[in-house]
MARDRENNU-275662 format. One record per residue (C-alpha): residue in one letter; x, y, z. Coordinates in steps of 0.1 Angstrom, whole numbers, plus 5000, padded with zeros to 4 digits. Layout:
N
AXYZ
...
END
This chain:
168
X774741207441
X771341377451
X768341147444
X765641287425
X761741157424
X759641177396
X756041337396
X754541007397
X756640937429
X755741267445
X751841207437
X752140807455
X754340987486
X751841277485
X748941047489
X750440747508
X750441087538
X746841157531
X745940787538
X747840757565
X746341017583
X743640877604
X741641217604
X741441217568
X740540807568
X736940937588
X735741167562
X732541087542
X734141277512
X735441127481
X739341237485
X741741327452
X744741567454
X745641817425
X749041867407
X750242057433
X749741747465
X746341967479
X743341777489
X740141807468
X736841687487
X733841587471
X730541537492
X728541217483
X724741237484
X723440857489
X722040827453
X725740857440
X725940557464
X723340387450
X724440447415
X728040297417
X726939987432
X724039927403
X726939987381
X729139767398
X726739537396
X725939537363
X729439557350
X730039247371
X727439087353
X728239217319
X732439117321
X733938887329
X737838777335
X738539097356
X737639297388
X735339577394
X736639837422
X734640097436
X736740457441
X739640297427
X742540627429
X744640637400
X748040817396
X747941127370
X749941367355
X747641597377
X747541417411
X745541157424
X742341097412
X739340857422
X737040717398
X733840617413
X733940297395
X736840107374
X737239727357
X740239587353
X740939267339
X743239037358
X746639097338
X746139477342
X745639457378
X749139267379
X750439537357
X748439847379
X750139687408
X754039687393
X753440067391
X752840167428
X750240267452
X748140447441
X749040277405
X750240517379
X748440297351
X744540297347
X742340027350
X740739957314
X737840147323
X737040457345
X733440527354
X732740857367
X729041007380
X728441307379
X726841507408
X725541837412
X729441987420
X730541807386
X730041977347
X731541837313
X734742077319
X735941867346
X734541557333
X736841617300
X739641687324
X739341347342
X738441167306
X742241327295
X744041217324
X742740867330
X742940827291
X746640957292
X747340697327
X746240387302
X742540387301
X741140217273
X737440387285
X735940667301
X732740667313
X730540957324
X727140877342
X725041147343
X722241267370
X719541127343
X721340787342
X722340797308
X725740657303
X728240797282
X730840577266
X734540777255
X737340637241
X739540887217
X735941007209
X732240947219
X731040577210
X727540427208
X728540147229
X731340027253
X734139777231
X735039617266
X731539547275
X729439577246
X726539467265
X726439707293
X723439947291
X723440297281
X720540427306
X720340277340
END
């Protein structure tokens, strides 16, 4: 009897090839693959740089009893994708890591920044799929440092980590 692989499993084989191949492991692109297994790059400017590590900062600073990981890629529906920032806490890294690599279930929360090759279209597109992989939160960051905190709708605040700012 033929085995068959879900599209979960084709996404982890898919991108366990991409980061295997030493060529791709040099580039100084953000790397996520669409629903079909192709390889989307996205160029990083330094101030993105700068941005995720102030947020991983604060967020370090603002929770505690989990982990913050920077381009932490995330098994969707839609391929892989990497979220510029994440925070897990420690059972949902346990539970991220029962699912396979790259893990098919979100960290709590998913930070993305946007850049000048983002718009709201494809941040609504990434707030759906990490939302739909287990994400309690979406973040969006924008180029004027204003955070944006999702959950099934827009909130004032984040529930995880109430205290974290909205401006940076």
């Amino acid at each position: 009897m033929p085995t068959t692989t879900t599209p979960t499993q084709e996404h982890q084989e898919r991108w366990q090839e991409i980061a295997s191949d030493p060529l791709l492991g040099e580039l100084p692109y953000k790397v996520e693959t669409n629903q079909r297994g192709q390889i989307v790059l996205s160029p990083h400017r330094f101030s993105h740089s700068e941005l995720q590590r102030t947020i991983q900062k604060r967020l370090d600073a603002a929770r505690s009893g989990g982990e913050v990981f920077p381009e932490c890629p995330i098994t969707t529906e839609e391929g892989v994708r990497q979220a510029d920032v994440t925070w897990a806490s420690e059972g949902r890294v346990s539970e991220m890591k029962q699912t396979g690599d790259p893990p098919a279930l979100a960290p709590e929360v998913c930070i993305e920044v946007m850049s000048d090759s983002n718009d709201w279209e494809e941040m609504h597109e990434k707030r759906r799929l990490y939302r739909k992989a287990g994400a309690e939160e979406v973040w969006v960051v924008t180029e004027e440092k204003e955070v944006r905190f999702f959950a099934d709708e827009e909130m004032d605040a984040s529930e995880i980590a109430p205290d974290f700012p909205s401006r940076l």
